[in-house]
C-alpha positions as CSV (number, residue, x, y, z in Angstrom):
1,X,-6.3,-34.4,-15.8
2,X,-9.9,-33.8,-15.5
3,X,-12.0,-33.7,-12.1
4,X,-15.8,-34.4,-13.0
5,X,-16.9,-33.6,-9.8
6,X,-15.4,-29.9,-10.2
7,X,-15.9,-30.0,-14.0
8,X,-12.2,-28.6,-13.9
9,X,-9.0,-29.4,-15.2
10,X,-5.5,-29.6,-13.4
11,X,-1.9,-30.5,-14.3
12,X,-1.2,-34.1,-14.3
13,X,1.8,-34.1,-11.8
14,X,-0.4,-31.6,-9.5
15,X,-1.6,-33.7,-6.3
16,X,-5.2,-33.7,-7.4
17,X,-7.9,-31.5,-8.0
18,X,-7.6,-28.1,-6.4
19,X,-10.9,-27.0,-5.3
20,X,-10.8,-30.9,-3.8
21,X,-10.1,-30.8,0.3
22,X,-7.1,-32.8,0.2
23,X,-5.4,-30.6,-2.4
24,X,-6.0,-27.1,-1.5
25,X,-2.2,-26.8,-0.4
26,X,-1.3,-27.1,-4.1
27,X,-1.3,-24.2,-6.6
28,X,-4.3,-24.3,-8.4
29,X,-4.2,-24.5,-12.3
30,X,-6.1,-24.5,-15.4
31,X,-5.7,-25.8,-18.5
32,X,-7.2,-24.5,-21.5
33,X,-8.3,-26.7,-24.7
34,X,-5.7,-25.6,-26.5
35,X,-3.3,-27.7,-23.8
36,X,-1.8,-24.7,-22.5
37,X,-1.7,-24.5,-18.8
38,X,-1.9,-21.1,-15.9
39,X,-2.7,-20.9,-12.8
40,X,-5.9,-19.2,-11.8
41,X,-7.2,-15.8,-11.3
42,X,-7.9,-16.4,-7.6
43,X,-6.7,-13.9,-5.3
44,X,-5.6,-11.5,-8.5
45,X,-6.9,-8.6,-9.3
46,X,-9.3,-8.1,-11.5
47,X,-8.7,-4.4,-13.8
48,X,-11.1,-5.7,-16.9
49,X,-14.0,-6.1,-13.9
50,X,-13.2,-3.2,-11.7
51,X,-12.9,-0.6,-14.3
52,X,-14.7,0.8,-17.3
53,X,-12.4,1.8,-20.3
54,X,-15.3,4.3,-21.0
55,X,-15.0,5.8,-17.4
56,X,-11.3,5.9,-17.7
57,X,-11.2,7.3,-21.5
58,X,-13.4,10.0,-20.4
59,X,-11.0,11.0,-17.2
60,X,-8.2,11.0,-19.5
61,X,-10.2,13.8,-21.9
62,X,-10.5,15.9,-18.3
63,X,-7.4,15.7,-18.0
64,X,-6.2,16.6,-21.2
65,X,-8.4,19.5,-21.6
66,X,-7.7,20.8,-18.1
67,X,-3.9,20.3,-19.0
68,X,-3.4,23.5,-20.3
69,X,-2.5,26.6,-17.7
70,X,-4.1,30.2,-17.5
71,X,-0.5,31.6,-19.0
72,X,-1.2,29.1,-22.6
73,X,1.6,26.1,-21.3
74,X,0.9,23.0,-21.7
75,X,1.7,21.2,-18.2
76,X,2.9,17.2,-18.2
77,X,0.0,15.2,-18.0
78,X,1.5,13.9,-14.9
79,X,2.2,16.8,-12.9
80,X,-0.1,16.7,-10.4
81,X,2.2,13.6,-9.0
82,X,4.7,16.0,-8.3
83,X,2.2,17.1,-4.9
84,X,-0.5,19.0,-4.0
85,X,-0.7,19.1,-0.6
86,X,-3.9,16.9,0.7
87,X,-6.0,19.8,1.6
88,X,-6.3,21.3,-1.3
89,X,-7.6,18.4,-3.0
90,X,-10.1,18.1,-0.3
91,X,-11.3,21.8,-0.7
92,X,-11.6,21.4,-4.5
93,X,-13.4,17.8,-3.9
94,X,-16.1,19.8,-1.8
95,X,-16.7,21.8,-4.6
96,X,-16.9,19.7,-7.0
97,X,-18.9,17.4,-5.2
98,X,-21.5,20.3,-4.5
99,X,-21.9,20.4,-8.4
100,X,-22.4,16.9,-8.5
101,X,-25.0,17.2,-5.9
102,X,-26.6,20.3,-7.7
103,X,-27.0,18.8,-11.2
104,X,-28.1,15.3,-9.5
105,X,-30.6,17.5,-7.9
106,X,-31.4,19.7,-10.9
107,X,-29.5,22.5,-10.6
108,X,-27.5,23.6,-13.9
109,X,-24.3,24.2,-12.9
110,X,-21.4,26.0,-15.7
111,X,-19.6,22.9,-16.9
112,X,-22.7,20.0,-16.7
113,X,-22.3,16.7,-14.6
114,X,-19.9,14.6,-16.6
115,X,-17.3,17.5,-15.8
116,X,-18.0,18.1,-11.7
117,X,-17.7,13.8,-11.8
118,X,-14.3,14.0,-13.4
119,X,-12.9,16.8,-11.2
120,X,-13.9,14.9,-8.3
121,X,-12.6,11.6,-9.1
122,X,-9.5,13.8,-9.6
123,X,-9.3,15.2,-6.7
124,X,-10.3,12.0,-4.8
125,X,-7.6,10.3,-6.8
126,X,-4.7,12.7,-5.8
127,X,-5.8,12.8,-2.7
128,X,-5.2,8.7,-2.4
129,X,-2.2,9.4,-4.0
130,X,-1.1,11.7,-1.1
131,X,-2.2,9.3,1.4
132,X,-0.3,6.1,-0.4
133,X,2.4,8.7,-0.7
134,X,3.1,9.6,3.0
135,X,2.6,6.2,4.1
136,X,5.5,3.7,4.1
137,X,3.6,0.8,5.3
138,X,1.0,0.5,2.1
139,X,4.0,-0.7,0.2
140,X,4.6,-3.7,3.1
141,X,0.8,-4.6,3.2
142,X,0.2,-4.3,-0.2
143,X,3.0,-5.0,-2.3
144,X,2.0,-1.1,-3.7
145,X,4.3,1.7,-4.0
146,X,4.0,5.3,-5.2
């Protein structure tokens, strides 16, 4: 079914329109020209809006190139989940974050902008992780777990 005053379309056994007042107690749905139906993207998140595939392709080349350890190993690429405690990833934020500041500032600093931008987000990243981590309750609220 078809609502012109929405310019939407809804299931034909829904109660009615769902952006209408009298049906906004009834899952919403949309259905596509092709006839197939879902339900919206209200309330979801959104992963293709929030982040950049370039931002994230660039974090994973950090952290492959910072993967490997002063003795030549090559540590997991997830082993930073394993814990750092939270003030160390503040301390190493700091300093990061003063690089940031210096090249935004122009101030040269040994590894360039992109580099001191990825090392924070890292650190700022574990750090959340630690915090999600040590918190029981995020997983109630949420629906998130760590």
């Amino acid at each position: 079914m078809r609502c012109d005053t929405h310019d939407v379309h809804y299931q034909a056994d829904a109660a009615g329109c769902p952006y209408c007042e009298d049906a906004q107690d009834y899952p919403q749905v949309r259905k596509f020209d092709t006839g197939a139906t879902r339900d919206t993207d209200q309330g979801k998140l959104d992963y293709d809006g929030f982040f950049s595939p370039q931002v994230l392709e660039r974090r994973a080349r950090f952290m492959h190139k910072h993967r490997k350890q002063a003795d030549g190993q090559l540590r997991d690429g997830g082993n930073w989940k394993r814990g750092i405690p939270k003030e160390q990833y503040l301390k190493s934020l700091l300093r990061h974050v003063m690089d940031v500041w210096k090249e935004m500032s122009g101030i040269r600093t040994q590894d360039g902008l992109e580099e001191a931008i990825c090392a924070s987000m890292f650190n700022l990243e574990g750090l959340l992780y630690e915090v999600l981590k040590s918190n029981p309750e995020q997983e109630r609220r949420t629906g998130d777990s760590v």
